[in-house]
C-alpha positions, -999 to 999 in steps of 0.1 A, spaced: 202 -20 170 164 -31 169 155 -59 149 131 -47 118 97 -62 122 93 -88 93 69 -82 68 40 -104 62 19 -105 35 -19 -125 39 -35 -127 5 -79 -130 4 -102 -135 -28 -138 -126 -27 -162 -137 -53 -166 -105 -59 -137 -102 -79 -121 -82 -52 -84 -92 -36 -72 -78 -3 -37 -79 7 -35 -79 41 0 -62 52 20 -64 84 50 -52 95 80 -25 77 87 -23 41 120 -12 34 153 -21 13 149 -55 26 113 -63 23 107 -44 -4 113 -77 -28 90 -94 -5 61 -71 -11 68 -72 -47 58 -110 -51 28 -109 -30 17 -76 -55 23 -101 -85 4 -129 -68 -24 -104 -59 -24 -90 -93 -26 -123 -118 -56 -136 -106 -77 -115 -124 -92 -93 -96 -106 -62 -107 -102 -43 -75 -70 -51 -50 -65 -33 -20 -36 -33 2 -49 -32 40 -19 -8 57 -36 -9 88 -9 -28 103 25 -18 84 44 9 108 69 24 81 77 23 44 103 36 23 111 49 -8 118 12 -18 83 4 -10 67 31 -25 90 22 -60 71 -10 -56 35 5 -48 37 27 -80 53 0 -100 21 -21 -91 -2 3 -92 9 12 -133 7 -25 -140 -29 -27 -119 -35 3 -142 -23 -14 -176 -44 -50 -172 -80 -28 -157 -74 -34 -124 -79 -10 -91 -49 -10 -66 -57 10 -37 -43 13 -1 -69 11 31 -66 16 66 -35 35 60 -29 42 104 9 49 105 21 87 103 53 77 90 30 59 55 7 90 59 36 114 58 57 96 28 25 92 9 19 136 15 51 143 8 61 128 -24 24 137 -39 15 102 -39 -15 97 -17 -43 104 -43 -22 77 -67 -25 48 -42 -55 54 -21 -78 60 -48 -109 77 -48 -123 53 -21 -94 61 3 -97 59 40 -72 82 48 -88 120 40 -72 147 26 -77 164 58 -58 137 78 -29 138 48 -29 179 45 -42 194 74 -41 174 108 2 169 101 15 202 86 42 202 114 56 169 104 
């Protein structure tokens, strides 16, 4: 059985009042906790935008989603932007088509198109 990648989570504040999360690695049953506290950190310092750079995280789950839509309503509540970028893996693309969540957590500012989500993966 292959080991699960572990994830890691890089937290960055601008002056700008923008936070990116920098994400590496698989969010599952196991790391799905993990994720969770960085999203706290990221969110109680007051940043108006926070993005999640996916650009390296090669799966998530249904546990990591729960805790990408449980951030993104308490972003919501307090004024605050969540928003995933660089979203590269089919697997993230694909959960985030399927389950109608894409325009939720990338936002009107998304990287990943509509076309990329809708069109370039019907087969999968």
């Amino acid at each position: 059985m292959a080991e699960t990648p572990p994830l890691t989570a890089a937290i960055q504040q601008r002056a700008d009042e923008h936070t990116k999360v920098l994400l590496s690695g698989e969010i599952d049953i196991l790391s799905a906790p993990q994720l969770r506290v960085a999203l706290d950190e990221a969110l109680s310092d007051g940043a108006r935008v926070v993005e999640l750079d996916f650009s390296e995280v090669d799966f998530c789950d249904c546990y990591g989603l729960g805790v990408l839509l449980e951030a993104r309503r308490r972003a919501t509540a307090q004024g605050t932007a969540l928003r995933l970028v660089s979203v590269t893996s089919p697997l993230v693309r694909r959960l985030l088509r399927r389950t109608g969540t894409a325009a939720a957590l990338l936002g009107p500012t998304g990287e990943v198109s509509s076309r990329k989500l809708y069109g370039a993966e019907r087969s999968g």
